[in-house]
C-alpha positions in Angstrom: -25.9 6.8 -8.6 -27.6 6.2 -5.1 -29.9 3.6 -4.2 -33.2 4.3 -3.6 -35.7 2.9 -1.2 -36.8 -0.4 -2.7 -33.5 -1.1 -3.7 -32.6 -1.3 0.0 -35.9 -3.3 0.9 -34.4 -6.0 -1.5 -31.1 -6.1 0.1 -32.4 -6.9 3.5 -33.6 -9.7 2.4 -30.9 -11.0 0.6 -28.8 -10.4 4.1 -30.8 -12.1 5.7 -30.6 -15.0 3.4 -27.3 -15.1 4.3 -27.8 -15.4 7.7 -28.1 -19.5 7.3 -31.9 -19.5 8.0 -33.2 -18.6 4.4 -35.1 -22.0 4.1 -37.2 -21.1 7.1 -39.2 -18.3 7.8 -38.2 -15.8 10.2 -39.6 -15.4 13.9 -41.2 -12.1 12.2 -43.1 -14.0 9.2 -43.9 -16.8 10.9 -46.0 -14.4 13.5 -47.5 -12.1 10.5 -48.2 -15.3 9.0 -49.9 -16.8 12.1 -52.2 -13.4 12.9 -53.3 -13.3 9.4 -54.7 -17.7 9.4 -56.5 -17.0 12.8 -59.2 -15.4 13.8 -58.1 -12.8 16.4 -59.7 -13.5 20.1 -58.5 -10.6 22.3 -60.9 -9.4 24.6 -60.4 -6.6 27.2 -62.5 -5.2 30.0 -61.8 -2.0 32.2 -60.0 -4.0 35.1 -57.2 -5.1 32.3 -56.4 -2.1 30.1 -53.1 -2.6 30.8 -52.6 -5.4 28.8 -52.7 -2.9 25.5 -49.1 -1.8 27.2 -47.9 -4.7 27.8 -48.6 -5.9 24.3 -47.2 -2.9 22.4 -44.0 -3.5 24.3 -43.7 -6.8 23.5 -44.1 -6.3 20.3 -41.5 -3.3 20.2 -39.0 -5.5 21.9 -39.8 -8.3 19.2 -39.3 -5.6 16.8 -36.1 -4.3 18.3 -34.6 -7.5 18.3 -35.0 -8.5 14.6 -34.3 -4.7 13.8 -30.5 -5.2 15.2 -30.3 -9.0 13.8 -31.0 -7.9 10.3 -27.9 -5.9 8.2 -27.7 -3.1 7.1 -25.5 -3.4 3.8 -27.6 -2.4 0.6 -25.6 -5.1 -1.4 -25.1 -8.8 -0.9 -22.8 -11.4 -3.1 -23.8 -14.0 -5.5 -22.3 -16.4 -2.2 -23.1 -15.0 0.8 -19.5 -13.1 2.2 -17.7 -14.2 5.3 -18.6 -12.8 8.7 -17.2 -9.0 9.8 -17.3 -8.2 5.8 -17.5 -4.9 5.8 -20.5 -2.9 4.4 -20.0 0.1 2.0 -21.9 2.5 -0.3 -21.4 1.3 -3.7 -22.6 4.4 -5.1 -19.4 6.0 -4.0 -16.6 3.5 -4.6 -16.1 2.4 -8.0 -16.1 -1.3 -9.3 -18.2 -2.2 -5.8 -20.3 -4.3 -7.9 -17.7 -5.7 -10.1 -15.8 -7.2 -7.1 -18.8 -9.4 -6.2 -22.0 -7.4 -4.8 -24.9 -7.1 -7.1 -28.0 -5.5 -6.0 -30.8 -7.9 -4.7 -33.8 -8.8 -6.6 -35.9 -10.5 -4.2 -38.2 -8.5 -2.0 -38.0 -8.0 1.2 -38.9 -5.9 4.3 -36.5 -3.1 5.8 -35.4 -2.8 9.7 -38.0 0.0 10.0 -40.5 -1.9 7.8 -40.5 -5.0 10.3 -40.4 -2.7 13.4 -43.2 -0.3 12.4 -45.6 -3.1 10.6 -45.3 -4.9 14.1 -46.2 -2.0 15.9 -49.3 -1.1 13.4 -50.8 -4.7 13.7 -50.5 -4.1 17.1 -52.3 -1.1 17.5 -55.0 -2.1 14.7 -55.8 -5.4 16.5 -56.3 -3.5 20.0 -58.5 -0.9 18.7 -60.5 -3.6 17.4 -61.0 -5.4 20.0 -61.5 -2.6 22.4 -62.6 0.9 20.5 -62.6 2.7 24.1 -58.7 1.6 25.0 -58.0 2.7 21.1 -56.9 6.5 21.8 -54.4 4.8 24.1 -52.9 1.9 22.1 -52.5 5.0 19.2 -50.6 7.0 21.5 -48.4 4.3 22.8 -47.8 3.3 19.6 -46.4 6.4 18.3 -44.3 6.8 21.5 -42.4 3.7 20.7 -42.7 4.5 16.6 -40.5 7.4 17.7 -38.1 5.4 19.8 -37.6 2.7 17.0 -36.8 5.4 14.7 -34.3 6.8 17.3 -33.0 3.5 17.5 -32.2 3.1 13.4 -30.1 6.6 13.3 -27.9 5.4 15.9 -27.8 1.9 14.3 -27.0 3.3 11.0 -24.9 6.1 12.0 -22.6 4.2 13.8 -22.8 0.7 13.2 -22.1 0.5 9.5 -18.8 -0.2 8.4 -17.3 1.7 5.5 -14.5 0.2 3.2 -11.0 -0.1 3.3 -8.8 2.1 0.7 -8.0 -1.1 -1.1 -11.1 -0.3 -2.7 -9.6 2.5 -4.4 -7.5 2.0 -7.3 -4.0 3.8 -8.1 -5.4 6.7 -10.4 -8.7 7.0 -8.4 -6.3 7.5 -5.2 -4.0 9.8 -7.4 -6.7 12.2 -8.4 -8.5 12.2 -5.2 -5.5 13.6 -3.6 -5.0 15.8 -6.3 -8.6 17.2 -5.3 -7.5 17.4 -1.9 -4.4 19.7 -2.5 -6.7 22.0 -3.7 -8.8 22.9 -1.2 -8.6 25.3 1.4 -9.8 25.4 4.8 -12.9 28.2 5.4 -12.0 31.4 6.9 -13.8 31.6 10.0 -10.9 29.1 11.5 -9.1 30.2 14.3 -5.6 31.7 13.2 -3.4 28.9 14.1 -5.5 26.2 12.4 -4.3 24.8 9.1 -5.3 26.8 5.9 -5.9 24.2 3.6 -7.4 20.5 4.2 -4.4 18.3 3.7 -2.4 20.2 6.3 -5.4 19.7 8.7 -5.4 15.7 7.6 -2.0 15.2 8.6 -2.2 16.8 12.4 -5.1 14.7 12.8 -2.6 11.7 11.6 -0.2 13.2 14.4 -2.9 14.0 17.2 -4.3 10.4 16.4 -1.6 8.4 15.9 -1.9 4.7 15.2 -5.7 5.2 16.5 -7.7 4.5 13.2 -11.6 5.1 14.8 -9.9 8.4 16.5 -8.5 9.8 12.5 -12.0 8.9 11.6 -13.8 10.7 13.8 -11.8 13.5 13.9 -12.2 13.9 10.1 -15.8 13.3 9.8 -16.1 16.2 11.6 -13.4 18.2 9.3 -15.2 17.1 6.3 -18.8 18.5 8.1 -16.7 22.3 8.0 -16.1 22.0 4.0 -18.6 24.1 1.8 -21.1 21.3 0.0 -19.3 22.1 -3.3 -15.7 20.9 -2.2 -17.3 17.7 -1.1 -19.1 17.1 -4.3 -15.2 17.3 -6.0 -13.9 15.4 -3.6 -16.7 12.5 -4.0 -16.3 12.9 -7.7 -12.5 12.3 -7.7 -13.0 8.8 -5.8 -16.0 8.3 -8.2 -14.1 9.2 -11.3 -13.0 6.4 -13.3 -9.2 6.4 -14.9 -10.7 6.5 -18.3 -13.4 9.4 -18.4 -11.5 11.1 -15.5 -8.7 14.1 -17.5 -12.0 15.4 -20.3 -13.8 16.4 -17.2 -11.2 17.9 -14.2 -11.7 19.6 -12.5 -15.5 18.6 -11.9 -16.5 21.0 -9.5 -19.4 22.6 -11.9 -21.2 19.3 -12.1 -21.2 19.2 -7.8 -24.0 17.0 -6.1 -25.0 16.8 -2.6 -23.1 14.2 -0.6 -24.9 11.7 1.9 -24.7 10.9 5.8 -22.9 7.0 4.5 -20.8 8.6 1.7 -19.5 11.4 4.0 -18.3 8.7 6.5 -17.4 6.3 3.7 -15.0 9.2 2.4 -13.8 10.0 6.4 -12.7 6.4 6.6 -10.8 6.4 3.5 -9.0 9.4 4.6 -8.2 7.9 7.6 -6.5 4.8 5.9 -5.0 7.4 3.4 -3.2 9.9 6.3 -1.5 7.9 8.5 1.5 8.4 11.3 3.7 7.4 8.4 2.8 10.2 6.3 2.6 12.6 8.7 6.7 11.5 9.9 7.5 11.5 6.4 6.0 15.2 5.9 7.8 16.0 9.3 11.2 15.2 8.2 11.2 17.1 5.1 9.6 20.2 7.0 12.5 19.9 9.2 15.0 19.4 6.7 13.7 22.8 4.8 13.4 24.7 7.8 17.2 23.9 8.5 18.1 25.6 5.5 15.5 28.5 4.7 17.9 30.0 8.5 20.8 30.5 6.1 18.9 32.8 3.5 20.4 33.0 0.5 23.9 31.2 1.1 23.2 28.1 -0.6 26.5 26.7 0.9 25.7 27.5 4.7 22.0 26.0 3.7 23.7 22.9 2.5 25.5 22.7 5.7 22.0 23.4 7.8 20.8 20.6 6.1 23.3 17.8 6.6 23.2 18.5 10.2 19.5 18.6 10.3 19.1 14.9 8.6 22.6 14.0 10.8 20.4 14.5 13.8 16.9 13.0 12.6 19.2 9.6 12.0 20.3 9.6 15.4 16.7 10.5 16.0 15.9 7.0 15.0 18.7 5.1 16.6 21.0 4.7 13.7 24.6 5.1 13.1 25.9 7.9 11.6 29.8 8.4 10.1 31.0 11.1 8.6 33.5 10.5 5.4 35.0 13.6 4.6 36.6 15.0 1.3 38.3 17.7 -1.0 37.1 17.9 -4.6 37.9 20.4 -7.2 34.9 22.4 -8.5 33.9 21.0 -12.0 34.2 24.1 -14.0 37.1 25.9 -11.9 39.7 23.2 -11.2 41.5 25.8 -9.1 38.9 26.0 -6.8 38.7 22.8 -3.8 35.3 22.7 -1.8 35.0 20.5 1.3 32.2 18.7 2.1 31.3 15.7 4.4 28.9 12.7 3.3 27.0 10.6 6.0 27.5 7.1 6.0 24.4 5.3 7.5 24.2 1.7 9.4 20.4 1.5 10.4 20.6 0.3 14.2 18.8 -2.7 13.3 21.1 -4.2 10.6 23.3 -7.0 10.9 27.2 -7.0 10.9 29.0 -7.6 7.6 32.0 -8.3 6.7 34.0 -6.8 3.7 32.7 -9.4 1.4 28.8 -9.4 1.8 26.8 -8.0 -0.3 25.4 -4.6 0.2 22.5 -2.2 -0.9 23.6 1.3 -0.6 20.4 4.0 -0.3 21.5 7.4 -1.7 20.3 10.7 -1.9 21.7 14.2 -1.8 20.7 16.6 1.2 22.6 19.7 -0.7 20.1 22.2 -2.0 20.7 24.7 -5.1 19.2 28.1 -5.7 18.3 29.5 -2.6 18.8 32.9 -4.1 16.2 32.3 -6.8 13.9 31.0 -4.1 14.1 27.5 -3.6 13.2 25.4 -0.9 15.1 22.4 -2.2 11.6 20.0 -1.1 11.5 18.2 -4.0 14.7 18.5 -4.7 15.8 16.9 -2.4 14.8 16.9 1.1 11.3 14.4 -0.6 14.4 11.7 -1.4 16.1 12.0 2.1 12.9 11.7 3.5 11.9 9.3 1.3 15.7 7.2 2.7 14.6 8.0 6.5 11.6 6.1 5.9 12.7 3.0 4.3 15.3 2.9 7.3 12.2 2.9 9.7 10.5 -0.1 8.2 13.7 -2.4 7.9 14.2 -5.0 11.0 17.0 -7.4 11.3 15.3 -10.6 9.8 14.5 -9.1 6.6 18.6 -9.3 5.6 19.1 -12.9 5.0 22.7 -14.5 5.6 25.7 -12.2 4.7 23.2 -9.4 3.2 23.9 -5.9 4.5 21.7 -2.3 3.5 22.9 0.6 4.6 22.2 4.6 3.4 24.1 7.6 2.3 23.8 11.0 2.7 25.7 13.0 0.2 26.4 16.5 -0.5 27.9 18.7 -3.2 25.7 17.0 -5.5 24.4 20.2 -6.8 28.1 20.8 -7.8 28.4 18.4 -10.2 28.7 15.0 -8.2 31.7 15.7 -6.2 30.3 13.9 -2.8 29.2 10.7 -4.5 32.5 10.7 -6.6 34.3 11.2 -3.6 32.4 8.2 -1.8 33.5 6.3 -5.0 37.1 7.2 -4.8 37.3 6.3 -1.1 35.3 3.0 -1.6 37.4 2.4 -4.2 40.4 2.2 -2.5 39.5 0.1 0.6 37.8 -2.3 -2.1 34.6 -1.8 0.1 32.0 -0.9 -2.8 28.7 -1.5 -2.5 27.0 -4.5 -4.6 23.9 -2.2 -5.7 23.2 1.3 -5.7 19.8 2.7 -5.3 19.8 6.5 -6.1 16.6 8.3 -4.7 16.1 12.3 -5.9 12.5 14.0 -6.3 9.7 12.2 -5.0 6.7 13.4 -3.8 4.8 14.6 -7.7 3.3 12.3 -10.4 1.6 10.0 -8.4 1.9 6.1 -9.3 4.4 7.0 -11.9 8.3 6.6 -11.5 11.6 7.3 -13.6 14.0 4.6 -13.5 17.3 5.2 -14.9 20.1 2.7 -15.4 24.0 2.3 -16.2 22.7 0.9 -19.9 21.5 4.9 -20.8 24.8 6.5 -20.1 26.9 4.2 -22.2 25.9 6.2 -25.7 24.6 9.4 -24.2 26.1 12.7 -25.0 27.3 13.3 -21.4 29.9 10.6 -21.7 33.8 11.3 -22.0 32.3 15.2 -22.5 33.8 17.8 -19.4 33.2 18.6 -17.2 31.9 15.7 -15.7 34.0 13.1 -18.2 31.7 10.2 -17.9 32.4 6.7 -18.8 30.4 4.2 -20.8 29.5 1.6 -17.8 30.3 -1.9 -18.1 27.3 -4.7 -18.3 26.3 -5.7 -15.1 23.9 -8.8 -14.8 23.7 -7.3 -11.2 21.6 -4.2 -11.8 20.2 -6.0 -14.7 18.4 -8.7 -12.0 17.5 -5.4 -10.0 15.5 -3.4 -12.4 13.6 -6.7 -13.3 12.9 -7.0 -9.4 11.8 -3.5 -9.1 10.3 -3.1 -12.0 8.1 -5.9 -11.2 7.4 -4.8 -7.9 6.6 -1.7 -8.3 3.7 -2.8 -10.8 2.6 -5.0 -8.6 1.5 -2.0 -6.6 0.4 0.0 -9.2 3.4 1.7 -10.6 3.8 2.3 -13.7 7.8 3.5 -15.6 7.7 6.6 -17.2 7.8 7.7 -20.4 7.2 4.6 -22.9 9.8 4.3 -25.4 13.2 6.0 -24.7 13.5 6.9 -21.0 15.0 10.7 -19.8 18.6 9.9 -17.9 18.1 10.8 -14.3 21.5 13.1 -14.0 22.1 12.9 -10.3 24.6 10.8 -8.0 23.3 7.2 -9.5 26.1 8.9 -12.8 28.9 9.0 -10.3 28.2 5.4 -9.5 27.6 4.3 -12.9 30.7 6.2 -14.3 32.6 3.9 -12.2 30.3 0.6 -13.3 29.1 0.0 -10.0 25.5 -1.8 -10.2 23.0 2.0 -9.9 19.5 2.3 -10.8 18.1 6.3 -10.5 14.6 6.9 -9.5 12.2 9.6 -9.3 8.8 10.3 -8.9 7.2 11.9 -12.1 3.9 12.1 -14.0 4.1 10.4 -17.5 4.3 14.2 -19.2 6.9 15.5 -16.7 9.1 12.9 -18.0 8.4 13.0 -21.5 9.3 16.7 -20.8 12.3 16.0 -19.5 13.3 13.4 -22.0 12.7 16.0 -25.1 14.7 18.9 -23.2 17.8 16.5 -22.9 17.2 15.4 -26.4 17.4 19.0 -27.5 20.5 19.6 -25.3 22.1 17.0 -26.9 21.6 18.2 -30.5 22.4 21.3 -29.7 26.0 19.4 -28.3 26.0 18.0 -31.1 26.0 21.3 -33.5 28.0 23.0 -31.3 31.2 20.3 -31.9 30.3 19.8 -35.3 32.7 22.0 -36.6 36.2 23.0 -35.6 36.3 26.6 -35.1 39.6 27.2 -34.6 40.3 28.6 -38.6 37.7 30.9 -38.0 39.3 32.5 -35.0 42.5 32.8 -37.2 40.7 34.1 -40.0 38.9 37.1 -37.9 42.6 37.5 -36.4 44.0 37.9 -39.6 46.3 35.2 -39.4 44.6 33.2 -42.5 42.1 33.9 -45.1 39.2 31.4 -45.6 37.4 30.9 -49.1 33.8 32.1 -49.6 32.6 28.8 -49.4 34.2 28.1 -46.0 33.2 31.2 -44.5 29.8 30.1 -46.2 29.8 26.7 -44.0 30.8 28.7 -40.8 27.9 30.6 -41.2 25.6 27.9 -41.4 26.9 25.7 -38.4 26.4 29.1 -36.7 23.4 29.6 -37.4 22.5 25.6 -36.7 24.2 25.6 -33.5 22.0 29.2 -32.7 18.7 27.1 -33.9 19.4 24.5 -31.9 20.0 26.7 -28.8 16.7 28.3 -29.8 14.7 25.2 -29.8 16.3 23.9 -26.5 15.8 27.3 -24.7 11.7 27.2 -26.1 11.0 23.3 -24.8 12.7 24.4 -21.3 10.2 27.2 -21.4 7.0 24.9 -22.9 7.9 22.6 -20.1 8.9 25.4 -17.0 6.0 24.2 -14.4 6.8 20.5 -15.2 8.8 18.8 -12.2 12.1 18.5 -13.4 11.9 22.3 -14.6 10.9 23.7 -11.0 14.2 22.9 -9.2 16.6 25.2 -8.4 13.8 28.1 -9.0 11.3 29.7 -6.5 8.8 26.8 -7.6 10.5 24.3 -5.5 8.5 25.1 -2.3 7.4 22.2 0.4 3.8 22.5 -0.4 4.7 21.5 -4.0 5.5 17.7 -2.6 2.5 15.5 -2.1 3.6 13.4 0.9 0.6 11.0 0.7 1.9 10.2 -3.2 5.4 10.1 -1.6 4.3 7.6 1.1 2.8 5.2 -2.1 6.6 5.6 -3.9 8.6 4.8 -0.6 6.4 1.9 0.4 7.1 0.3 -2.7 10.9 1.2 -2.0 10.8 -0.5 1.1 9.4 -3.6 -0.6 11.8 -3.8 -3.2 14.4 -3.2 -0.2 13.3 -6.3 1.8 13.2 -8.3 -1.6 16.3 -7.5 -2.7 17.9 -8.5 0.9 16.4 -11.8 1.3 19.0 -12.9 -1.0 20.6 -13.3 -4.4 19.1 -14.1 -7.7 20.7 -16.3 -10.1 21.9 -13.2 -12.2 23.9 -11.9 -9.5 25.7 -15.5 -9.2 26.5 -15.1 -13.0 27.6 -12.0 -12.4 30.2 -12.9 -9.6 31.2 -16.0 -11.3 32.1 -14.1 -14.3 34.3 -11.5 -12.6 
């Protein structure tokens, strides 16, 4: 809904109510109200017609004058709003008047009303007076109606303020860059320009840089390129509100033309939105993928691309970088040792530490699987090692209080089954140098303000446990991580975060299990949508029946019964064809949820799916902000949990 003419008329005068003078007339009533009391006495002969001039001008620069002292903001609040508050259209951000601005009912004049009623008296009162000078106080008088007009475009073009993203919230940001990812680029471009608009929104964040007016300038004009139709969907996703939002998307068939103030309303948003941050973040992972996509198809030499890739984007930043290297078996073929090397990170701006402080260890994996299906290995899981690189950057020494130390690790041979986080175990293990909390980071990037959060409490009865080939323990309690996911949990709601699913949360299997198999303090996170992980929680579900039908029975007499060696009963050879045939159902029903759920996020790993442009790096930079949050929290010291926790060991 857009405001229409008298609507604005009635918000001038409530700014300038707000100006402190409201219980006195202006300088521009006070003069109307003069000129209409008196009787006019202006007289002109031939030798002075160029008083008619000099009038009209001073009455343009009277008009001029309380043009650029009166606002220009449509809306006012019920108290009048501290000075530099910035003016918006309501019409395109959502809840405008709910925070405080209500349209004005008073009357009131507009800029050009003032200007062009001063300029009309003007001209009325000298024709009057002097009918022969009249055909020249007319065409002054339109000269200058001309230059005051001039004079409002510029005001209003340039001199209104739109509003800051705060004005958006989490869902209305989450489905406006959902729009955005959408949306390609028209053709007529030059051939190396960016094909689709959030490609060209982030080299305007790296052209720009930290200069805010120069990312909003620079995408006013992109916007100006997109077809009207584009813009309409674009408008409508910031308009959209969280509850009316999913019956109508995509909205493009109910499109409407978009303004001179929305367009820059919606330029400034998107200049809040891409930032330097999310363009670094966006770089990193590009880098990391390009790293592996050289090797082709040798997922092993791509691993090893990788880790030296993300080895050199940590030096990049100053940081120190050790490399821990180890043997492990393969999980399935014992025979078979792989070697691998995990990167031990101490940012450059950390404090010392000493064996007994506490520590925050960062983790994600920088191995990548199915590379010959395909697979970029973005989401999974060059989005978390970004995700690690940019929680590094915002650390600085004084937000580790007293004997507090965070440091990061790089692992591979996750996709293996774990062995480069169990081997970090092992060797931590033995010098007694363990960390006091894990945080596991794998997939982020999809699902906007939604997260996964997996702790040591879900592996204690799941099926995974003391099964091989991973042989998992049941965790002990630890009033440690407990404190954590409280912490995070709260902090991540307080910026608009919400855990996914409700009810029984999906087990995040990834290096957080090697950590928790050995009860050190790990929380797992992802980025997901509240379906993805639903999805994700069902499939396991399945897989777990179907575990569960599978060892239901011991087979063994049947082998010996095929064999010859014995001969079962009909009703035993009865009961192995049932459990065959439930172990086959359950395999079934697993096999048709994967396939229900194959676009969903955690289905589109290790396949051709997993490409870079399937990670939203603006929803990443959301997740890892509220990472780096939780980070600082967690460092400025210990909670009384944690004390309970030492005391009791």
């Amino acid at each position: 809904m857009r405001l229409d003419t008298v609507q604005q008329a009635r918000a001038m005068q409530g700014r300038y109510e707000c100006s402190g003078r409201s219980n006195a007339a202006s300088p521009w009533q006070a003069r109307q109200a003069s000129f209409r009391t008196e009787t006019p006495h202006i007289q002109l002969d031939g030798s002075n017609g160029l008083l008619v001039a000099l009038l009209l001008l001073g009455n343009l620069r009277i008009s001029l004058a309380e043009t650029m002292q009166r606002p220009t903001s449509p809306f006012r609040p019920d108290a009048c709003p501290p000075a530099g508050t910035p003016h918006f259209n309501a019409a395109l951000i959502p809840g405008a008047g709910a925070s405080g601005y209500q349209p004005v009912d008073q009357p009131a004049s507009t800029p050009a009303t003032a200007a062009l009623s001063s300029i009309a008296n003007s001209v009325v009162g000298l024709c009057t007076a002097s009918p022969r000078r009249c055909a020249t106080a007319v065409g002054m008088g339109t000269l200058m109606v001309g230059t005051v007009a001039f004079r409002l475009a510029v005001d209003q073009a340039w001199n209104r303020q739109p509003p800051a993203t705060s004005a958006l919230q989490p869902a209305q940001k989450d489905r406006l860059l959902d729009a955005i990812d959408g949306i390609a680029l028209p053709q007529d471009t030059t051939s190396n320009s960016p094909l689709d608009l959030q490609d060209a929104l982030l080299d305007i964040a790296r052209h720009c840089g930290g200069d805010r007016q120069c990312r909003a300038r620079k995408i006013n004009a992109l916007l100006r390129k997109l077809p009207g139709s584009s813009l309409s969907t674009i408008q409508r996703m910031v308009d959209a509100t969280a509850a009316g939002a999913s019956s109508t998307f995509p909205p493009g068939a109910d499109a409407f033309p978009i303004d001179e103030v929305a367009l820059r309303t919606l330029a400034s948003l998107l200049a809040d939105i891409y930032t330097p941050d999310v363009a670094a973040y966006q770089d990193d992972m590009e880098s990391i993928v390009a790293a592996g996509r050289e090797a082709g198809d040798d997922a092993d030499a791509a691993s090893n691309n990788r880790l030296d890739a993300i080895k050199g984007l940590l030096e990049r930043d100053g940081h120190h970088v050790e490399e821990r290297g180890f043997q492990a078996a393969d999980r399935v073929y014992p025979d078979v040792m792989h070697e691998g090397i995990n990167l031990l990170v101490t940012p450059t701006r950390a404090r010392a530490a000493n064996a007994s402080a506490r520590r925050l260890l960062l983790v994600a994996h920088g191995d990548v699987a199915g590379t010959a299906a395909g697979s970029e290995g973005a989401y999974d899981n060059a989005s978390g090692v970004a995700a690690v690189l940019h929680v590094l950057r915002q650390l600085h020494p004084h937000d580790a209080a007293g004997d507090t130390q965070i440091q990061a690790l790089i692992t591979t041979h996750e996709e293996r089954g774990l062995l480069g986080s169990s081997a970090f175990v092992e060797q931590c293990t033995q010098r007694d140098d363990c960390p006091t909390l894990v945080v596991n980071i794998d997939m982020i990037g999809r699902g906007g303000h939604n997260y996964m959060l997996s702790g040591s409490d879900l592996l204690a009865g799941h099926y995974y446990a003391g099964k091989p080939p991973m042989n998992l323990n049941a965790p002990a309690h630890s009033a440690v991580e407990e404190s954590a996911a409280d912490r995070l949990q709260a902090l991540f709601s307080a910026q608009g975060f919400s855990r996914q699913p409700p009810g029984p949360p999906p087990l995040l299997t990834s290096d957080n299990l090697s950590f928790q198999n050995a009860s050190i303090p790990t929380l797992g996170l992802a980025q997901m949508s509240g379906a993805d992980a639903i999805a994700l929680r069902d499939i396991q579900q399945a897989r777990a029946r179907y575990e569960q039908a599978n060892t239901a029975v011991d087979w063994s007499p049947y082998v010996d019964h095929h064999e010859g060696r014995i001969v079962l009963t009909h009703e035993q050879l009865a009961q192995y064809r049932e459990a065959v045939a439930a172990a086959d159902q359950a395999w079934d029903n697993y096999l048709a949820l994967r396939k229900k759920a194959s676009t969903s996020s955690s289905q589109i790993i290790h396949t051709v799916a997993d490409q870079l442009h399937r990670v939203n790096p603006r929803m990443a930079m959301d997740f890892n902000d509220a990472l780096a949050g939780f980070v600082r929290d967690w460092a400025a010291g210990p909670t009384a949990g944690e004390f309970a926790d030492h005391s009791h060991a």
